[in-house]
N, C-alpha and C positions, 0 to 999 in steps of 0.2 A: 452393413459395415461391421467389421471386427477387426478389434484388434490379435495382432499377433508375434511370432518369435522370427526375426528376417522373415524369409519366405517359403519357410519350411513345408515338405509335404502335409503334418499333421498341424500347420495354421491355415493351409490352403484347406483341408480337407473339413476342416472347424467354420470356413467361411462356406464353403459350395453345400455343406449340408444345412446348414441355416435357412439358405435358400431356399432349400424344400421347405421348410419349418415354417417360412414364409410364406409358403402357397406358387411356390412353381414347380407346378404338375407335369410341365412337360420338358423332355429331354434337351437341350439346346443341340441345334445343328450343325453350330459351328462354334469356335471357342480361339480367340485370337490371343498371342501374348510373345515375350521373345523367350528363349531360349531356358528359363528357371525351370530347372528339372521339379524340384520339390509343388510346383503348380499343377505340368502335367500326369507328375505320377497321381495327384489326387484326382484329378479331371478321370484319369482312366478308373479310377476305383468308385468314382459317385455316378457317372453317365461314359459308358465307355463306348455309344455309339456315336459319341457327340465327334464331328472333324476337326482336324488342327489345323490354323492357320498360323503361320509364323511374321512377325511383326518388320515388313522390309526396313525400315528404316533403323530399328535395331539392328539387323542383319547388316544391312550396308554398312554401319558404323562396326560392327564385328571384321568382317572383311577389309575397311581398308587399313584396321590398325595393323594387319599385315603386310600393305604394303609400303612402300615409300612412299614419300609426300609427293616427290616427282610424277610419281606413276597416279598417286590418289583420282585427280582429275579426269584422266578418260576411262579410270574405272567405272566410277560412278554412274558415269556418262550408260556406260556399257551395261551396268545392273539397270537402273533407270530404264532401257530397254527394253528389260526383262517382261517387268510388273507392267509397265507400259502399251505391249503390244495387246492389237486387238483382239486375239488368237489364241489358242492353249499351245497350238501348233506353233504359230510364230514366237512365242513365250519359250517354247523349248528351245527352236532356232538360235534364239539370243540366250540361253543358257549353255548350250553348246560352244556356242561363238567365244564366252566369257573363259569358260575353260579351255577350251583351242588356246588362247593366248596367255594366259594367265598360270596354267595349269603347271609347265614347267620350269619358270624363275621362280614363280612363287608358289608352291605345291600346299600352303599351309591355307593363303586367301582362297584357291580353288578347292580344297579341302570343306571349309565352313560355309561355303556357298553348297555347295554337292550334297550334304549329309543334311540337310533337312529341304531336297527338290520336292517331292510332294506336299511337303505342309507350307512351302513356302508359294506354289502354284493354286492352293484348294479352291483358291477365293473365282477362279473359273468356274467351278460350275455354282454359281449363283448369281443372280442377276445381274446384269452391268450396272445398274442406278442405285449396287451397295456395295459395285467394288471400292470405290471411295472409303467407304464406311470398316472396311473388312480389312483391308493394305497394310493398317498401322497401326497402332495403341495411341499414336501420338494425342487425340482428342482430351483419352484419360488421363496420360502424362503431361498433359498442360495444366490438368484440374489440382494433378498430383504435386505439379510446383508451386503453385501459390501455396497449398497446406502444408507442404516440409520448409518455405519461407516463414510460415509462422510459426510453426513448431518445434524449428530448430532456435526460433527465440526465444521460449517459454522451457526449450528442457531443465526440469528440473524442480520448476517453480509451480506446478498444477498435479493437480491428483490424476487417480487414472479415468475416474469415470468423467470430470471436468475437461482432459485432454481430448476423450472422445467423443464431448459434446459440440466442442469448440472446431473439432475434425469435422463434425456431422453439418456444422450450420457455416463453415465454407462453402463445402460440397453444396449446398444448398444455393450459395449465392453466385457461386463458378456456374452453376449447370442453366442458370439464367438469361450466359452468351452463349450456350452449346447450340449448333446447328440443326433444324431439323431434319429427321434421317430421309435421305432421300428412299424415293420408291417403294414408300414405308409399305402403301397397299397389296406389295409384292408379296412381305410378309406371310399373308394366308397362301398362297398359292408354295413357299417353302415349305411351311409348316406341315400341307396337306401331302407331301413327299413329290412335288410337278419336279422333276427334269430340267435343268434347262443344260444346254451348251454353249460354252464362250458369250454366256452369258444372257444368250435368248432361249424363249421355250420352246423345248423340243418339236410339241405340236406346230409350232409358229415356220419350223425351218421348216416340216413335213409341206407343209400348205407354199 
């Protein structure tokens, strides 16, 4: 954990190399978050074969503030489909479907959908039992609103190393309801570089 200046590339870049400093030796394979340029530019400059997943529910809410309220509801419906489908193939299906209809009243919501299609699909080729896991930040950003609850009540009134103590032993007592990660054991079979497609191992669909 560190603190830093918003979410600038050189506070991003001050936390992912800590990490080494920490003892993670090895590249991460995937790297989920929504849209803060100043994260990805760092991500590319400390692990740049790590892949990008984009955060759908951030995304979602990017999207409908373009549209109207009227229209909100079977958009969502419509992106929901997206992330949803069992398929990389059916996944496109429904991203095409989205801008077919969407693309020319509202050129700006089919715009921010469009311009991040791959990192927002990546979460296919890695196992079904951590697409769950992979979809959203939302886990993080729950942990993340009880400590801005309490630390937008104390600005002011604590030091900095006392602010980041007090940051440090929420996250400690948040991570107590966290879910355990599904398909954790898959893990080794990632890390060792296996294959998989729409989400099973390649070997598995050969047989």
């Amino acid at each position: 954990m560190e603190d830093g200046y918003r979410e600038s590339e050189a506070s991003w870049l001050e936390l992912l190399r800590s990490l080494e400093g920490h003892g993670l030796t090895l590249e991460p394979e995937l790297a989920i978050g929504d849209g803060a340029l100043g994260f990805w530019k760092a991500l590319s400059k400390v692990w740049g074969n790590t892949k990008q997943q984009r955060c759908w529910v951030h995304k979602t809410g990017n999207i409908l503030n373009y549209l109207p309220k009227s229209v909100q509801p079977k958009a969502k419906q419509a992106l929901h489909e997206i992330w949803m489908a069992e398929t990389l193939q059916d996944a496109e299906k429904a991203f095409e479907g989205f801008l077919r209809i969407y693309e020319a009243k509202h050129p700006k919501a089919a715009s921010c959908l469009a311009k991040d299609r791959a990192e927002l699909l990546a979460f296919y080729a890695f196992p079904a039992e951590h697409w769950a896991h992979l979809r959203t930040t939302n886990p993080i950003e729950s942990t993340f609103a009880t400590v801005r609850l309490r630390t937008a009540k104390t600005r002011g009134c604590l030091s900095r190393q006392t602010m980041l103590t007090m940051v440090f032993k929420l996250c400690l007592s948040a991570e107590k309801r966290w879910r355990r990660l599904r398909g954790y054991r898959l893990l080794a079979d990632v890390l060792q570089g296996t294959k998989f497609v729409d989400g099973v191992r390649e070997d598995r669909i050969a047989a």
